[in-house]
Every structure is written in structure tokens, then in C-alpha cells.
C-alpha positions in Angstrom: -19.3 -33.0 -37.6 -17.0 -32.2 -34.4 -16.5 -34.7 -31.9 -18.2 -32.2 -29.5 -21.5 -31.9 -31.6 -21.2 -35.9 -31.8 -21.3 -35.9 -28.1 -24.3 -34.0 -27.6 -26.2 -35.3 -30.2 -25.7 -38.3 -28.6 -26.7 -37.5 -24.9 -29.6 -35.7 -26.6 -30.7 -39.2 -28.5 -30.4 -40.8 -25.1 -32.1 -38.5 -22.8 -35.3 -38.8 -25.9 -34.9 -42.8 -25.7 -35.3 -42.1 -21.8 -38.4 -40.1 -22.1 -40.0 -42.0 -24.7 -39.7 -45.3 -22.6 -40.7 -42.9 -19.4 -44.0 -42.4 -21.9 -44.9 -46.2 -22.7 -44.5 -46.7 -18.9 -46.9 -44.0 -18.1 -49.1 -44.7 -21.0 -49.4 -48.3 -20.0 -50.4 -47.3 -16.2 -53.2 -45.3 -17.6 -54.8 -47.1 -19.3 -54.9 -49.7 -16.8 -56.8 -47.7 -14.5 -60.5 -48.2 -13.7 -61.1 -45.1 -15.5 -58.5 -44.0 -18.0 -58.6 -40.8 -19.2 -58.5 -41.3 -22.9 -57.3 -37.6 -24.1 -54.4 -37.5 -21.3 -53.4 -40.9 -23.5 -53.9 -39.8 -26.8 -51.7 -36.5 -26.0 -49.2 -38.8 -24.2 -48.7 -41.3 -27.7 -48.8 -38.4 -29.9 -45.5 -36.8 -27.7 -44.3 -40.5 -28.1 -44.6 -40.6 -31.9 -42.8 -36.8 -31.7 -40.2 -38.5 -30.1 -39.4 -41.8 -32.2 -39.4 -38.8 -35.1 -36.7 -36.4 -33.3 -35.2 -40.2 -32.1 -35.1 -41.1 -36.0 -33.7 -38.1 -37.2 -30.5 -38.0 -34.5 -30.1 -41.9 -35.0 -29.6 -40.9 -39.0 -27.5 -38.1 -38.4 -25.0 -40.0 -36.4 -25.1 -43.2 -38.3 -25.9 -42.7 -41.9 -26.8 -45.0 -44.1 -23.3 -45.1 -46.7 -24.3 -47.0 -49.7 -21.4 -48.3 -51.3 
């Protein structure tokens, strides 16, 4: 891997980590509303889960795991 596909795999990994705490803020504010709107939240945790996949799978490709 080149040092420039390092560097954007990394400001990719932490513009996701961004959004997926940008979700748990907004998920958390809707469902403490009077009236949440349970499929807006369900949609909003199933982007978040999307996310600690993509997350996952950049976090392994920068730091594998080397077994000696």
C-alpha cells in the first residue's frame, strides 16, 4: 500500500468514525422525544451498523493483525 492510499484510507476511517458518532447523537435525541418515530431510528442504527462494518474493514486494512 502507498503512503497516499494510507492517507486516504485513513481520512476515510475518520470522516465514518465522525458520522457514526453524528448517528448515536441523533439516534439518542430521537428517541427521547415525546413521540419517536421508531422506523426513522431503526433506518438510522441500521446505517450505524453499515458503518462499524465499512469502520471494521478500513481499521483491518491499515492495521492487520500479523501473527508471528
Amino acid at each position: 500500500m502507498t503512503e497516499q492510499e494510507e492517507q486516504e484510507l485513513q481520512r476515510a476511517l475518520a470522516q465514518l468514525k465522525e458520522e457514526h458518532r453524528d448517528l448515536d447523537s441523533a439516534i439518542v435525541a430521537l428517541e427521547a422525544t415525546a413521540n419517536p418515530d421508531h422506523l426513522q431510528i431503526k433506518r438510522l442504527k441500521k446505517r450505524k451498523l453499515y458503518l462499524r462494518d465499512r469502520i471494521k474493514e478500513i481499521d483491518d486494512l491499515l492495521f492487520p493483525d500479523i501473527i508471528a
